[in-house]
DRENKOL-314883 format. One record per residue (C-alpha): residue in three letters; x, y, z. Coordinates in steps of 0.5 Angstrom, whole numbers, padded with zeros to 4 digits, always signed. Example, Ala and Ser with C-alpha at 12.3 -4.5 7.8 and 13.67 -1.06 7.14 Angstrom:
ALA+0025-0009+0016/SER+0027-0002+0014/
# end
This chain:
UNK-0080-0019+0069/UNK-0082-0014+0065/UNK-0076-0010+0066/UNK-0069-0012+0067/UNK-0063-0010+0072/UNK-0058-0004+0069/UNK-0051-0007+0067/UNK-0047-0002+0069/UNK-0047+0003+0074/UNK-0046+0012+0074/UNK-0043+0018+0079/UNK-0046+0025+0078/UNK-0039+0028+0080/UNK-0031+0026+0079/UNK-0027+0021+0082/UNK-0023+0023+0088/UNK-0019+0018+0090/UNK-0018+0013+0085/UNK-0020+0007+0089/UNK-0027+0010+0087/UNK-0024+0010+0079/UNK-0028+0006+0074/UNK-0025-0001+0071/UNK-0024-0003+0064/UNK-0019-0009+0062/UNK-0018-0015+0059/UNK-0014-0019+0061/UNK-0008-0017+0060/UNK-0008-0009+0060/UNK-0013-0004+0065/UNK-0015+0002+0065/UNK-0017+0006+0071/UNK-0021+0013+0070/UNK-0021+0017+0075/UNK-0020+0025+0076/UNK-0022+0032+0077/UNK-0026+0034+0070/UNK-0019+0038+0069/UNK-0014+0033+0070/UNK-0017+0026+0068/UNK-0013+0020+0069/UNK-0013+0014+0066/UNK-0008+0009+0071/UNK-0005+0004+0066/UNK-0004-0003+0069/UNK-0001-0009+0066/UNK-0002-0016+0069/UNK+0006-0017+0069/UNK+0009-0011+0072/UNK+0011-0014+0078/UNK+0017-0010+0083/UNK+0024-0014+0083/UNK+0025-0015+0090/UNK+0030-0020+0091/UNK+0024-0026+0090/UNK+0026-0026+0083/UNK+0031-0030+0085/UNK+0029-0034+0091/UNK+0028-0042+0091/UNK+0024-0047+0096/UNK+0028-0049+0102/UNK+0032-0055+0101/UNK+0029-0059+0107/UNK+0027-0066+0105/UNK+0032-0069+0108/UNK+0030-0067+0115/UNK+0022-0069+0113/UNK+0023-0076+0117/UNK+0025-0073+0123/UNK+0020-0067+0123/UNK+0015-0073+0123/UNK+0017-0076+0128/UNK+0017-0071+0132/UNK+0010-0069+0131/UNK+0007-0076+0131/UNK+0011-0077+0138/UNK+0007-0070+0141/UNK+0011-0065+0139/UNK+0007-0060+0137/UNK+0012-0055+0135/UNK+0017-0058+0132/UNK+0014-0055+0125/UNK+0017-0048+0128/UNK+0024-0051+0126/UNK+0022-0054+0119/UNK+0026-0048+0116/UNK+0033-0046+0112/UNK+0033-0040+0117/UNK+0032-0035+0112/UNK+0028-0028+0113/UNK+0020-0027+0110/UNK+0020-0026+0102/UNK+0014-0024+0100/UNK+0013-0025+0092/UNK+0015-0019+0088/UNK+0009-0014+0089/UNK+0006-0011+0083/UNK+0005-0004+0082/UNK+0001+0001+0077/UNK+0005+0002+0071/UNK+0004+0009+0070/UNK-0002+0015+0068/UNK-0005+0018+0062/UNK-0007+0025+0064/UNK-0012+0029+0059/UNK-0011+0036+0062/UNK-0017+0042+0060/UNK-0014+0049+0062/UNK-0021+0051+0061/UNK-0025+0045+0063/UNK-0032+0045+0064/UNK-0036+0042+0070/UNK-0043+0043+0069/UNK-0047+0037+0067/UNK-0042+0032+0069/UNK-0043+0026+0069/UNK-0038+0018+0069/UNK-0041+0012+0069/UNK-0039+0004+0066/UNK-0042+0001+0061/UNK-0041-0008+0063/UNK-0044-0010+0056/UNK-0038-0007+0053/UNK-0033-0005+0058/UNK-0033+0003+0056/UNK-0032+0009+0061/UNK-0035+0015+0060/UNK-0034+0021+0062/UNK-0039+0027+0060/UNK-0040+0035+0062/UNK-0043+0040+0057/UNK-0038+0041+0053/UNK-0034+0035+0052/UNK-0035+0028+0052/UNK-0029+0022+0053/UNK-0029+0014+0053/UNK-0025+0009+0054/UNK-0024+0001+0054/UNK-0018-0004+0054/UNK-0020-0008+0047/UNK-0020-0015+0048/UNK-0019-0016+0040/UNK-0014-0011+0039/UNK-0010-0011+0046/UNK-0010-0004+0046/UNK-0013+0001+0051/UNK-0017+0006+0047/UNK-0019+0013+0049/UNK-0023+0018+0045/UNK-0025+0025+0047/UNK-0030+0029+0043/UNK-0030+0037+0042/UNK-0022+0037+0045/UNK-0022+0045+0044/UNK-0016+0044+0049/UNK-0013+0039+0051/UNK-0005+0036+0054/UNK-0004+0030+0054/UNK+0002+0027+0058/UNK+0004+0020+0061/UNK+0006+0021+0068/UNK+0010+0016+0072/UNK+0009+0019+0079/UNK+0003+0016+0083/UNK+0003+0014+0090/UNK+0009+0009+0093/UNK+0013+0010+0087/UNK+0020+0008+0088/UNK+0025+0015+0087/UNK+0030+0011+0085/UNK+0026+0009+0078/UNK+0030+0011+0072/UNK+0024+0015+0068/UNK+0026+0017+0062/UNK+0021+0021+0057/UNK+0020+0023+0050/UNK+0016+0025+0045/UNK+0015+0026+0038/UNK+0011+0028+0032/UNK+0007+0023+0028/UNK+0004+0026+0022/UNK-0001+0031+0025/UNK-0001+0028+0032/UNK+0005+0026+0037/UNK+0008+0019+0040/UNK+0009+0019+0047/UNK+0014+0014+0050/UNK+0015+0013+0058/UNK+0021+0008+0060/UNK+0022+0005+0066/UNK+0028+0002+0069/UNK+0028-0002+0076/UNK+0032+0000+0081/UNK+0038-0005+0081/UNK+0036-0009+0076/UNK+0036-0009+0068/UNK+0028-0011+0068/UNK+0025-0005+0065/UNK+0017-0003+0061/UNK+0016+0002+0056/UNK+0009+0005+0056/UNK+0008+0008+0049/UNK+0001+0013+0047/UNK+0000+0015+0040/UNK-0004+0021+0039/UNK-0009+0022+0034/UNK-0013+0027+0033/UNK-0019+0030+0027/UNK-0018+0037+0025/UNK-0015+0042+0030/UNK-0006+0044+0031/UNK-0002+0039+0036/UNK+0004+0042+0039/UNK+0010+0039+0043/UNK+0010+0041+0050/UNK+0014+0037+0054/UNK+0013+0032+0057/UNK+0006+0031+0053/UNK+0003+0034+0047/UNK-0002+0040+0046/UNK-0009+0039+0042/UNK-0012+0045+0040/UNK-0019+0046+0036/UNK-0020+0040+0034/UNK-0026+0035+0033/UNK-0024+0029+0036/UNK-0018+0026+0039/UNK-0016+0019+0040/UNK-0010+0015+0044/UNK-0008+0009+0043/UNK-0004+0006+0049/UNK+0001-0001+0050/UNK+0005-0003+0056/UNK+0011-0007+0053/UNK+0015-0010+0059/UNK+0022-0012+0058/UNK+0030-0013+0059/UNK+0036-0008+0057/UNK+0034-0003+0052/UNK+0027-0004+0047/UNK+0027-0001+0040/UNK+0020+0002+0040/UNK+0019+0003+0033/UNK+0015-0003+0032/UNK+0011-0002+0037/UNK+0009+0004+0034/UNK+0008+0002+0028/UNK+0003-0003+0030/UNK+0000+0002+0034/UNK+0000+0007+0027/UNK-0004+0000+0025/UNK-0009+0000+0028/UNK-0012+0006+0025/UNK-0009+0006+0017/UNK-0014+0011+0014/UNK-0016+0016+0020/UNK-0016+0023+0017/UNK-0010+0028+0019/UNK-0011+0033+0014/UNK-0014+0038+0016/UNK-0016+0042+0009/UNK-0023+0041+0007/UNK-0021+0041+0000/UNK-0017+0035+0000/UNK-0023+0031-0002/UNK-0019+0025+0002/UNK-0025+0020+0005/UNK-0021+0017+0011/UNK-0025+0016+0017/UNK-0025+0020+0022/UNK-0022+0019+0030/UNK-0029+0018+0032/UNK-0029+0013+0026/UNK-0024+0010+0028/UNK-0025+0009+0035/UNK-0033+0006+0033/UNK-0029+0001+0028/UNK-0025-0002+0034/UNK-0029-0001+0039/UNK-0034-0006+0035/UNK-0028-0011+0034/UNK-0028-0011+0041/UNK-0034-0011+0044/UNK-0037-0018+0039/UNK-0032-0021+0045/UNK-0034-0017+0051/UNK-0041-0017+0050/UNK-0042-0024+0048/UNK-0038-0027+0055/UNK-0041-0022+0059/UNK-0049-0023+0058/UNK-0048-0030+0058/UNK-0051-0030+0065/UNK-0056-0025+0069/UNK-0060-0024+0075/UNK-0066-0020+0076/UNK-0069-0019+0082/UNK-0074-0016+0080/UNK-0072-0009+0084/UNK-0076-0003+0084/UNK-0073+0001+0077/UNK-0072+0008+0081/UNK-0067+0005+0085/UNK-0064+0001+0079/UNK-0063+0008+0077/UNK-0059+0011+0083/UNK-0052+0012+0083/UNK-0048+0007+0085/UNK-0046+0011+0091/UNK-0054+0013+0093/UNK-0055+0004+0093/UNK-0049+0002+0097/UNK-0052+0006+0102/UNK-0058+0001+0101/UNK-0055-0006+0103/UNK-0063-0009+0104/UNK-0065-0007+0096/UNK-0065-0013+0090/UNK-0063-0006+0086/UNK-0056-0007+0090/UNK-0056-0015+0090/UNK-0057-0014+0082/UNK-0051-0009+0079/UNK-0046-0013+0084/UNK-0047-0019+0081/UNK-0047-0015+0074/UNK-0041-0011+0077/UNK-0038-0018+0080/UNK-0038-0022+0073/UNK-0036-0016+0068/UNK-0029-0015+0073/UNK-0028-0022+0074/UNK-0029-0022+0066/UNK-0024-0015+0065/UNK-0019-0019+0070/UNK-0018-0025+0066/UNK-0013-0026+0061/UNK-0006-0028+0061/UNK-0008-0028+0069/UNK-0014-0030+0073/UNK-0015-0023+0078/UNK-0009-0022+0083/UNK-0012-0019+0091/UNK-0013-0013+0087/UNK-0016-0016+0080/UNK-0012-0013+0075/UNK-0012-0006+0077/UNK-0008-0001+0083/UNK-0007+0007+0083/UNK-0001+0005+0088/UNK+0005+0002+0089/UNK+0005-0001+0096/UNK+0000-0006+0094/UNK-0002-0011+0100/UNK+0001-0017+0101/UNK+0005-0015+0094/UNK-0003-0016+0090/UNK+0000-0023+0089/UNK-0004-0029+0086/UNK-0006-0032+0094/UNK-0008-0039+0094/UNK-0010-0041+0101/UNK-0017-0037+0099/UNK-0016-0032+0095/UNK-0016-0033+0087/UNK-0020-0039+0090/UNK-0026-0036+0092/UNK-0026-0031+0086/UNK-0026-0036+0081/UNK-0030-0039+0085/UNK-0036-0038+0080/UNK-0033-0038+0074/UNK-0036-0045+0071/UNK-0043-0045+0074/UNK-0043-0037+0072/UNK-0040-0039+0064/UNK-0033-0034+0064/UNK-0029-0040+0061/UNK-0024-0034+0060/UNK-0023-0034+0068/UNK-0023-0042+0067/UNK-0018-0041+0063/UNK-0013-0035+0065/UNK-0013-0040+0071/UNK-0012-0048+0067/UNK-0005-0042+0063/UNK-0002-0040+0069/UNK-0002-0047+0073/UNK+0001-0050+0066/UNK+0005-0045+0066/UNK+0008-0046+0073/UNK+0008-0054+0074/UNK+0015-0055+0074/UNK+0016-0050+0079/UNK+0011-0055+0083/UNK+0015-0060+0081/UNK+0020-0057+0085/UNK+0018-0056+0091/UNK+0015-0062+0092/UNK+0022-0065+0090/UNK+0025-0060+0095/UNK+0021-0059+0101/UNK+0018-0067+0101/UNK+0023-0070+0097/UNK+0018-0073+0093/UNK+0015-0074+0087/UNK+0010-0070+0083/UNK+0007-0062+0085/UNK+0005-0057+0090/UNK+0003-0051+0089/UNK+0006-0045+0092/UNK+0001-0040+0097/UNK+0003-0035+0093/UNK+0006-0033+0086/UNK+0007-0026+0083/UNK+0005-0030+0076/UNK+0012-0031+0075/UNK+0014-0037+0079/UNK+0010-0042+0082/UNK+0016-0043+0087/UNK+0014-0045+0095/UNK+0019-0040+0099/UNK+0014-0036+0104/UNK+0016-0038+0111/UNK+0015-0035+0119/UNK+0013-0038+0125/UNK+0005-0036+0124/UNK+0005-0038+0117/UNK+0009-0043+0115/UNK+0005-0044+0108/UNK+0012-0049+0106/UNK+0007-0053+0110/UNK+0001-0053+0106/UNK-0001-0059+0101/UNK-0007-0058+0100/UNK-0007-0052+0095/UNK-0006-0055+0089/UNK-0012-0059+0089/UNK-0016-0052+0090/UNK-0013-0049+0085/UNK-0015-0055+0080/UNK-0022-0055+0082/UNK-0025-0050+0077/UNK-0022-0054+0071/UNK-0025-0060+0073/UNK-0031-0057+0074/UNK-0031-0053+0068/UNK-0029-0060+0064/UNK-0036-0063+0067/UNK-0040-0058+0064/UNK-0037-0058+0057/UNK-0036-0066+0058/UNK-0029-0066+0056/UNK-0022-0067+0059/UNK-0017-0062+0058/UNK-0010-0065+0058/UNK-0008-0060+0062/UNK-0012-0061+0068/UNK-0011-0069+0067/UNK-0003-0067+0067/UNK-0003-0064+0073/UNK-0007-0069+0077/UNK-0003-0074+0076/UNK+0003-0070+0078/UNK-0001-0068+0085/UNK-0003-0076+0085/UNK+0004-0077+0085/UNK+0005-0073+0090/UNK+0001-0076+0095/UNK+0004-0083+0093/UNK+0011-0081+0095/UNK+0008-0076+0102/UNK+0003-0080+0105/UNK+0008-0086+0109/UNK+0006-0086+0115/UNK+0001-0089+0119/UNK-0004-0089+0125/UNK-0006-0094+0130/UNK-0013-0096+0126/UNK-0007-0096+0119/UNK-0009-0090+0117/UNK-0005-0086+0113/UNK-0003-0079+0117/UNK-0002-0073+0113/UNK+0004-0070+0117/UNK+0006-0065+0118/UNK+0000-0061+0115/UNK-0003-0053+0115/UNK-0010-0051+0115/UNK-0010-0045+0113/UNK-0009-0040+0116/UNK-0011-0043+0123/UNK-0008-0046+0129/UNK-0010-0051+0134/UNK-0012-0049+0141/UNK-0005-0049+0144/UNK-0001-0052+0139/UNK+0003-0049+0134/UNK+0001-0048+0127/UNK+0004-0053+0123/UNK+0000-0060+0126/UNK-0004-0066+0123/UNK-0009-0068+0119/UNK-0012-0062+0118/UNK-0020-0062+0115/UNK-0018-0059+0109/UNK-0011-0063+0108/UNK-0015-0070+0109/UNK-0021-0068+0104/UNK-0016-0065+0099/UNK-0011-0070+0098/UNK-0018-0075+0098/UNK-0022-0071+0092/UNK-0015-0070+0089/UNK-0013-0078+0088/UNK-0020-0080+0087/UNK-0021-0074+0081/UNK-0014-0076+0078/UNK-0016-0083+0078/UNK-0022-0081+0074/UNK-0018-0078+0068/UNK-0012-0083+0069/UNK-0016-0091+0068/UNK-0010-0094+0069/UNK-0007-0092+0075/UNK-0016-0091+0078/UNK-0015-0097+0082/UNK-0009-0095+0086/UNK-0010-0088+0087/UNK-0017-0090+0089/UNK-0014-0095+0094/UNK-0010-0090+0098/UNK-0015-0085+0097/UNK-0019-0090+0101/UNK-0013-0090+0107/UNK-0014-0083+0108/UNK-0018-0082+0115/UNK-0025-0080+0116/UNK-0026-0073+0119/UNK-0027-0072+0126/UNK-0033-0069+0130/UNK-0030-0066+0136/UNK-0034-0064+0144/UNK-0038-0059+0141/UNK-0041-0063+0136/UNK-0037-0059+0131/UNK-0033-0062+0125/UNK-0026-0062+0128/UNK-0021-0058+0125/UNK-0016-0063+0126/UNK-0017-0070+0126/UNK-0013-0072+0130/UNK-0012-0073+0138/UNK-0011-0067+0142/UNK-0012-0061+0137/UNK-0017-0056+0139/UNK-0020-0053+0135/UNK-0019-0045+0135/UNK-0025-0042+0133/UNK-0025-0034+0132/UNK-0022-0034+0124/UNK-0024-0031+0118/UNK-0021-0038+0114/UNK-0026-0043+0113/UNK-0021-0048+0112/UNK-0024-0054+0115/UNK-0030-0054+0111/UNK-0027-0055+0105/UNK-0031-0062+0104/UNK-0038-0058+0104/UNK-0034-0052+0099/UNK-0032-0053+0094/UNK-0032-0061+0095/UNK-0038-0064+0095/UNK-0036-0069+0101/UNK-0039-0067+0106/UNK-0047-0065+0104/UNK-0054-0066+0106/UNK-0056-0071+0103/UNK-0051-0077+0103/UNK-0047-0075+0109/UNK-0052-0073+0113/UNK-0049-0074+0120/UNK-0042-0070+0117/UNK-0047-0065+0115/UNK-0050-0063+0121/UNK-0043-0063+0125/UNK-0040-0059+0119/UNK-0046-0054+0120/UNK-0045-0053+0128/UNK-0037-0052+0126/UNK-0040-0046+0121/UNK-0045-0044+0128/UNK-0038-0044+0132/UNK-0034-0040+0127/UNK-0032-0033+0128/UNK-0031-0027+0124/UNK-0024-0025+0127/UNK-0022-0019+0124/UNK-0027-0018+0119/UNK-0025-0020+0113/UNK-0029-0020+0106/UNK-0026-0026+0104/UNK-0028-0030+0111/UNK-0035-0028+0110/UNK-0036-0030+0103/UNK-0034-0037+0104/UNK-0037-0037+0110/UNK-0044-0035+0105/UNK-0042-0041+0100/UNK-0041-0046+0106/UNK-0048-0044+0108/UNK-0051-0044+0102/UNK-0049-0051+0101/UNK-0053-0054+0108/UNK-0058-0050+0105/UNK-0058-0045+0110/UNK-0061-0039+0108/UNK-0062-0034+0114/UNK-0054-0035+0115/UNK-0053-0034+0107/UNK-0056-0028+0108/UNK-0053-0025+0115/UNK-0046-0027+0111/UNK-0049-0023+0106/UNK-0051-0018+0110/UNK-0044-0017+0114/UNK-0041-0014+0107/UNK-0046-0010+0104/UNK-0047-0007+0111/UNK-0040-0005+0113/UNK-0038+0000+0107/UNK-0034-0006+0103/UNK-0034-0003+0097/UNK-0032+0004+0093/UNK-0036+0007+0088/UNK-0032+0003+0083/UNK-0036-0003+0085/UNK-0030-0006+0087/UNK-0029-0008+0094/UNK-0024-0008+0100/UNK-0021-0012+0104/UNK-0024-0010+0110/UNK-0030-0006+0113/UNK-0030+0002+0111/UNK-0026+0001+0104/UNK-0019-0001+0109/UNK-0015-0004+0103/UNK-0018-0004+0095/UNK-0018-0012+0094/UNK-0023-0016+0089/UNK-0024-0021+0093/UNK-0032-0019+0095/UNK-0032-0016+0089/UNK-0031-0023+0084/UNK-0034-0028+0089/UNK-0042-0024+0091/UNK-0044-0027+0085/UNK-0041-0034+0086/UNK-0046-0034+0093/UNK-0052-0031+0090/UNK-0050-0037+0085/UNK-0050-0042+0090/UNK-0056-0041+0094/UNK-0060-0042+0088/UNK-0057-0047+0084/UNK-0052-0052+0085/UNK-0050-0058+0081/UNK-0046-0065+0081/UNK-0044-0068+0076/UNK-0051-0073+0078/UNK-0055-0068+0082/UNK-0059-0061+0081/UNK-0061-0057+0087/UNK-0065-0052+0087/UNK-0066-0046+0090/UNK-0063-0049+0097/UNK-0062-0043+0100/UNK-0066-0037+0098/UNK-0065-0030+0103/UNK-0072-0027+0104/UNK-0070-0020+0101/UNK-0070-0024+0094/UNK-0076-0028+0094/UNK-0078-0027+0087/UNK-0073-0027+0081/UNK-0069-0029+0074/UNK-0063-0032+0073/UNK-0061-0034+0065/UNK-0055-0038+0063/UNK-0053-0042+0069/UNK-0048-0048+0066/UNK-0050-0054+0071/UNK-0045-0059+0072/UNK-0048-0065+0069/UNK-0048-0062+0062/UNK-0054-0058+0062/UNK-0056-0049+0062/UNK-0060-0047+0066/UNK-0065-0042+0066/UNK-0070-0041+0074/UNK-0075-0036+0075/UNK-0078-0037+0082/UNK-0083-0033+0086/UNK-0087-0034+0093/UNK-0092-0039+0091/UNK-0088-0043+0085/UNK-0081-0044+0080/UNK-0080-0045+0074/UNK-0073-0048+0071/UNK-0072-0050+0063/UNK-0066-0055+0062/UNK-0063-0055+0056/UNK-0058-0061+0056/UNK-0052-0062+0051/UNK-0052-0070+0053/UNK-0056-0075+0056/UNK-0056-0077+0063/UNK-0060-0078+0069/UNK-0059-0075+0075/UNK-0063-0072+0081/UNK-0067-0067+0083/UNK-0067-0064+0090/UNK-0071-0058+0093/UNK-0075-0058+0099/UNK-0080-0062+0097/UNK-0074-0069+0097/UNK-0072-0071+0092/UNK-0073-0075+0084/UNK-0070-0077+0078/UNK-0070-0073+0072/UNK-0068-0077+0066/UNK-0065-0071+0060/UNK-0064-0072+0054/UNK-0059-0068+0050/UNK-0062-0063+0045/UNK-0069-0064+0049/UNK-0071-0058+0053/UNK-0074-0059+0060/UNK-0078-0056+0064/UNK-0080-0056+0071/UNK-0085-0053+0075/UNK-0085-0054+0082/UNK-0090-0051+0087/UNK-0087-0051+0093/UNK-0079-0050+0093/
# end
């Protein structure tokens, strides 16, 4: 490739609506720019303001006592005698999160010619430029500060606003603002309704030369040569002293000059001088995680040049295909920190977030972390290993509580908060789900391959899911199969049934993998884990020749669904593949022909794209592929919604496109390596650099019509095998020896 892909992406006009808003973060704090050039808006969001809604306080249902005679009941054919597992309370979600407030930048005299905004992914910095003045703003990974910098500010209002789409009238708001040496200190306090949880937003204005006035509620600059803001969101209880928080801000930039007398003979930086000194701070972290990974498909540099908006309305173009997989990477990356993303990833301009922006475990965070260990992001890795620590004894306790049983199950939702189990109604009993922590564990196995080492953390929570299945699974078949009653495919029902039923799919191949993997980092209980992994039954392949969704007699399977959960076994797992369990594959590949879209959902047809891409079916990766690039997904952001039409912001597509494009040229075991399996036909040449293989190995590939090329660099020695079109082979590594293969036919 003679000329890379563009890491980023730009508009030639403002952002309207802030869905369309450029993204920065890191983790904890984000920032979204959106606005006309007069009125620009930065939207602060924080990964732990989450709305009190009476959940804070809600606790799993009480039921184990009544598990035995549920049992009964559905094992004697009672298929909706799940609808009455509950304690009768009404539907709580989780406490929602929400925006915490804007920081608007006002030019009574502004400029609009030449406007121009883009985002830079290597560093993570927004721009927003006319002819007049220029602006930058990114969320700093070093210093956990949201930094602005606006150059040429002849006139500029700064002022903190809490008033954005959905807020509650009932807040208490309170402001303030003070001078602090030529600058001013803003301080917006909020207080929830009903509650004595509160967060303080705090933004030090700095700026080199000119006059600063206090207009309330915010601050006037006036003539001066730069301007820099530095924000934080502190989230708390009862009153905050905001001086400390003040003086680490006033930290971060002893030495910037504030005296505006030429002859002072004073050598402090300047704000530009500042902002350049953190943002280099910052961007050693950004950069380096960022560029660990790229993809190049060789796209026509004309419409690598286009604006995001111009190649949206390209869906067939490599040029689009490449700045989603760079845009999906960096906002997954911005995304991941003190949390893995929500549905929204980090960010909202709205307080009615759908489905409360939770951390929603039955597909969501599970497919937009999906790539996280194959596409190097170990801080998303990571984000995901802190919140399941964090949260297992709330695990604990709803094992304990709904099952009577010893060990962990993790919750459906979770606001970040608790990972307490207590959603219920009759068309989603997810009180009922077992298999969520055994997903949601996935991806720190796989990152622990890929690096060779076990974390403790995954070790401690597979034990406690191990344990888990020791107590829940009792009953028994007719064959002497163990029964996983009652059980939940997600978010699914059989044919005339109720939704809560027995062996579903994704149940019997969780709750195999999950005993069988703990057994692997726990040699002392291996033996027994593995005998009950080994009672749990085989799938079943029903009438039309498709794997069932419930292995068990008399449940139809109901095809129109946007969740694949019955094809867990082929993804994530590797269960179900072509090469071992040819007979399960070919079933599991006729369930994937049979399966509708229902309602359209990004989410639906991604997983459908990853299952896809693991039977090594090209033509239908590209047609699930095609189904989101096709219907209006994404805003201009490149952050993607929900449904098709831009209806509901959610970073599900967003965060999981890189994962399949991944995924159809590269997949790995801990012995296997695959290669190109399911390649589209509008990607027939390209480059991918970076991929980290589960067997210990970076992978870089570059393929073409006629041959492909992939060099090895491996960390430990191993033999594995190499599957491509052509069959397969053994490929002995060995650790500090680079590998080379070329193949001619792939």
């Amino acid at each position: 490739m003679t000329e890379g892909p563009v890491h980023g992406t730009w508009e030639p006009g403002p952002a309207t609506r802030w869905e369309d808003g450029f993204l920065s973060g890191n983790g904890h704090h984000g920032a979204l720019l959106f606005g006309a050039p007069d009125d620009e808006r930065v939207v602060v969001t924080h990964h732990t303001l989450v709305r009190p809604n009476g959940s804070e306080h809600a606790r799993p249902p009480h039921l184990a006592a009544e598990l035995p005679a549920l049992q009964d009941r559905l094992l004697a054919g009672e298929l909706d005698a799940a609808e009455r597992f509950t304690d009768g309370r009404p539907l709580q979600w989780v406490q929602p999160f929400h925006p915490a407030f804007q920081i608007r930048l006002r030019r009574p005299r502004a400029a609009t010619s030449g406007y121009r905004r883009s985002v830079d992914f290597t560093t993570g910095v927004l721009h927003t430029e006319c002819e007049e003045w220029r602006g930058q703003v990114f969320v700093s990974r070093a210093d956990d500060v949201i930094v602005q910098h606006v150059e040429a500010a002849a006139d500029l209002v700064v002022s903190l606003d809490h008033r954005l789409p959905g807020a509650p009238h009932t807040l208490m708001v309170g402001q303030s603002i003070v001078r602090a040496a030529d600058g001013a200190l803003l301080t917006l306090r909020v207080r929830y309704p009903h509650s004595d949880r509160r967060y303080t937003g705090i933004t030090l204005v700095v700026p080199t030369g000119g006059r600063t006035a206090l207009v309330p509620p915010g601050a006037r600059v006036t003539g001066a040569e730069s301007v820099l803001l530095l924000t934080r969101v502190v989230r708390h209880t009862g009153e905050l002293d905001t001086a400390p928080h003040a003086e680490a801000l006033r930290d971060l930039v002893p030495e910037i000059e504030t005296d505006t007398d030429p002859e002072s003979g004073t050598e402090a930086e300047s704000a530009s001088d500042a902002y350049a000194r953190l943002l280099d701070r910052h961007t050693s972290l950004h950069r380096a995680a960022y560029e660990r990974v790229t993809l190049d498909l060789g796209a026509d540099p004309a419409e690598r040049a286009l604006p995001g908006a111009q190649l949206l309305q390209r869906p067939d173009s490599p040029a689009l295909l490449e700045r989603l997989f760079a845009a999906g990477r960096y906002h997954l990356l911005s995304a991941s920190g003190l949390f893995p993303p929500r549905l929204t990833g980090l960010w909202t301009g709205d307080w009615d977030t759908a489905w409360s922006g939770a951390f929603t475990n039955d597909a969501n965070v599970n497919l937009q972390t999906a790539s996280a260990a194959c596409a190097a992001l170990p801080e998303a890795t990571a984000a995901l290993a802190s919140l399941i620590d964090r949260q297992l004894p709330d695990w604990q306790d709803n094992a304990r509580e709904i099952f009577g049983a010893r060990g962990a199950v993790a919750p459906p939702h979770s606001d970040g908060e608790s990972g307490l189990t207590y959603h219920f109604n009759r068309e989603y009993p997810l009180h009922l789900w077992t298999a969520g922590a055994d997903w949601l564990l996935k991806p720190l196995v796989d990152h622990d391959e890929t690096r060779g080492e076990q974390d403790p953390r995954t070790a401690r929570a597979l034990a406690e899911v191990a344990l888990f299945y020791e107590d829940f699974l009792t009953r028994t078949d007719a064959d002497g199969h163990l029964v996983v009653v009652p059980s939940y495919s997600p978010e699914n029902r059989p044919a005339k049934a109720s939704w809560g039923a027995i062996n579903a799919a994704m149940d019997l191949s969780a709750a195999r993998h999950a005993l069988r993997t703990a057994a692997a980092y726990h040699p002392d209980k291996a033996e027994a884990w593995r005998a009950l992994a080994d009672r749990i039954p085989p799938h079943r392949i029903n009438a039309d020749g498709a794997l069932a969704e419930w292995a068990w007699p008399g449940l139809d399977d109901t095809y129109d669904h946007r969740h694949l959960s019955h094809l867990y076994g082929v993804w994530p797992l590797d269960e179900i593949t072509p090469y071992d369990t040819p007979d399960l594959a070919r079933a599991a590949h006729r369930a994937l022909e049979l399966r509708g879209s229902e309602n359209d959902s990004a989410h639906g047809h991604l997983h459908h794209a990853l299952v896809a891409a693991r039977l090594r079916d090209g033509e239908r990766v590209a047609h699930a592929l095609g189904q989101v690039l096709g219907g209006d997904f994404f805003h201009t952001s490149l952050m993607s919604a929900h449904y098709p039409n831009r209806n509901v912001y959610n970073a599900d597509a967003a965060h999981t496109l890189p994962a399949v494009l991944v995924e159809m040229l590269v997949q790995s075991t801990p012995d296997r390596l695959v290669l190109l399996p399911a390649v589209p036909a509008n990607c027939p040449r390209g480059e991918l650099r970076g991929i980290r293989t589960r067997f210990g190995a970076e992978l870089d590939l570059t393929w073409s019509p006629t041959e492909a090329t992939a060099v090895l660099r491996p960390t430990r020695t191993h033999r594995v095998e190499l599957r491509t079109s052509s069959g397969a082979e053994p490929l002995e590594l060995v650790a500090g020896e680079d590998h080379v293969l070329r193949l001619e036919a792939w």
